[in-house]
C-alpha positions as CSV (number, residue, x, y, z in Angstrom):
1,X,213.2,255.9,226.4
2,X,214.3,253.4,229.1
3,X,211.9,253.3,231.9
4,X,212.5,255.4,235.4
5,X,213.0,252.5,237.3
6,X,215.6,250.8,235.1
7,X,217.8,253.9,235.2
8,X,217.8,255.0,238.3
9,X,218.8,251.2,239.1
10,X,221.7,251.8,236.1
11,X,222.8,255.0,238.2
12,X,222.8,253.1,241.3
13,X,224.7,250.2,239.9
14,X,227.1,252.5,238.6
15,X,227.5,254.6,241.4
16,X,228.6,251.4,243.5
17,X,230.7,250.1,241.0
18,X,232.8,253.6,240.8
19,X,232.7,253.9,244.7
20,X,234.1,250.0,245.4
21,X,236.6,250.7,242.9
22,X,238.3,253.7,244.6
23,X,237.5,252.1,247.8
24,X,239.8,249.2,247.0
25,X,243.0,250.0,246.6
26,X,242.4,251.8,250.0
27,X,241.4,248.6,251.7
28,X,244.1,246.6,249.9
29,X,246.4,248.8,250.8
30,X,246.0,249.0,254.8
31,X,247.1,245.7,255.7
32,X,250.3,246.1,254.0
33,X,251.6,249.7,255.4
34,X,253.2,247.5,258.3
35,X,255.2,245.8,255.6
36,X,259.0,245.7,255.4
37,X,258.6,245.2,252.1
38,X,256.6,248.7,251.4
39,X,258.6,251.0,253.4
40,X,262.2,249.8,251.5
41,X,260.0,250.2,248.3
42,X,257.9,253.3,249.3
43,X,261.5,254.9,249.8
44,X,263.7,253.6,246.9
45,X,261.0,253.6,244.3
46,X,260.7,257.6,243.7
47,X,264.5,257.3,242.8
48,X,264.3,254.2,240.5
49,X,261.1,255.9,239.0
50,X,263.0,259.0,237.9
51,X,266.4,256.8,236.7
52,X,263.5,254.7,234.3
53,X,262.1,258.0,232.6
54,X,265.3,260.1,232.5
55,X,266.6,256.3,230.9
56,X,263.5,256.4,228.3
57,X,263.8,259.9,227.7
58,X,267.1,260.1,226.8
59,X,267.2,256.7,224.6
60,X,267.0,257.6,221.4
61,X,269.0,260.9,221.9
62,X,272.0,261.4,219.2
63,X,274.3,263.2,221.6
64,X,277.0,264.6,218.3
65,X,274.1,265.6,216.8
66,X,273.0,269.7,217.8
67,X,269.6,268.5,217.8
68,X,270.6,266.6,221.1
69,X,271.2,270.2,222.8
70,X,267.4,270.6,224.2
71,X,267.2,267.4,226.0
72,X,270.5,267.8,227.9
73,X,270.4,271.1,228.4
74,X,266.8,270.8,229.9
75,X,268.4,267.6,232.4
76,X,271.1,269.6,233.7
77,X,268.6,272.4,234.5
78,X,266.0,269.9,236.1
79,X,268.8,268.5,237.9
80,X,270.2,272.0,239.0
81,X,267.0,273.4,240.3
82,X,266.3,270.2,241.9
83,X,269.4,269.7,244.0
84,X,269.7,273.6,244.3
85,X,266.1,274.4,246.0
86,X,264.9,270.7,246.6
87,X,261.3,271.5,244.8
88,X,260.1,269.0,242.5
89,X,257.3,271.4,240.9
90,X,260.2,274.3,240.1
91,X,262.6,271.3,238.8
92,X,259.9,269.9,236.3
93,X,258.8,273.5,235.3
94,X,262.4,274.5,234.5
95,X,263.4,271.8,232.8
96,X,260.4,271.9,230.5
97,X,260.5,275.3,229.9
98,X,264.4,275.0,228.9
99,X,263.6,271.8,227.0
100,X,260.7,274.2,225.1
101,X,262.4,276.8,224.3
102,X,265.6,275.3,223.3
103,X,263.4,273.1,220.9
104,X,261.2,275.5,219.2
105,X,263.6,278.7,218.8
106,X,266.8,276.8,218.0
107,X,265.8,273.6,216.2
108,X,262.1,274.7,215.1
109,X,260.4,273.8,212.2
């Protein structure tokens, strides 16, 4: 068994590690909130991000197969709820719970 000394200096150690870590991108981060730069991305980035997933999603997606039902389905309700009540949580629910229950009762195992 490792001496007290040795780990209460391991705790320590590790405790300041962990804390500069989250403290970083923090202090990174404030000199650039005045940035051109950051405020185009900070608004056009939540768009792209969704048009990359829905994109990698959807790749490999036959759409003549039935099989290709679940996933579309499940988009056009994410997109419905989304544009209908403008709530991202609601959206993401629906469409997963569309995309589940298309997938296991009509193309289960």
């Amino acid at each position: 068994m490792p001496d007290p000394g040795y780990a209460v200096a391991a705790v320590l150690v590790a405790a300041a590690v962990t804390w500069a870590l989250r403290a970083l991108p923090f202090a990174a981060l404030a000199p650039l909130r005045a940035s051109g730069t950051v405020q185009y991305l900070s608004t056009r980035m939540p768009a792209g991000v969704m048009v990359i997933l829905v994109v990698y999603c959807l790749h490999d997606v036959e759409v003549t197969q039935a099989r290709a039902l679940a996933p579309l389905a499940a988009l056009a309700v994410t997109v419905w709820l989304h544009l209908r009540w403008r709530n991202a949580l609601l959206s993401i629910l629906g469409g997963t719970l569309t995309h589940v229950t298309l997938a296991s009762t009509l193309f289960g195992a």
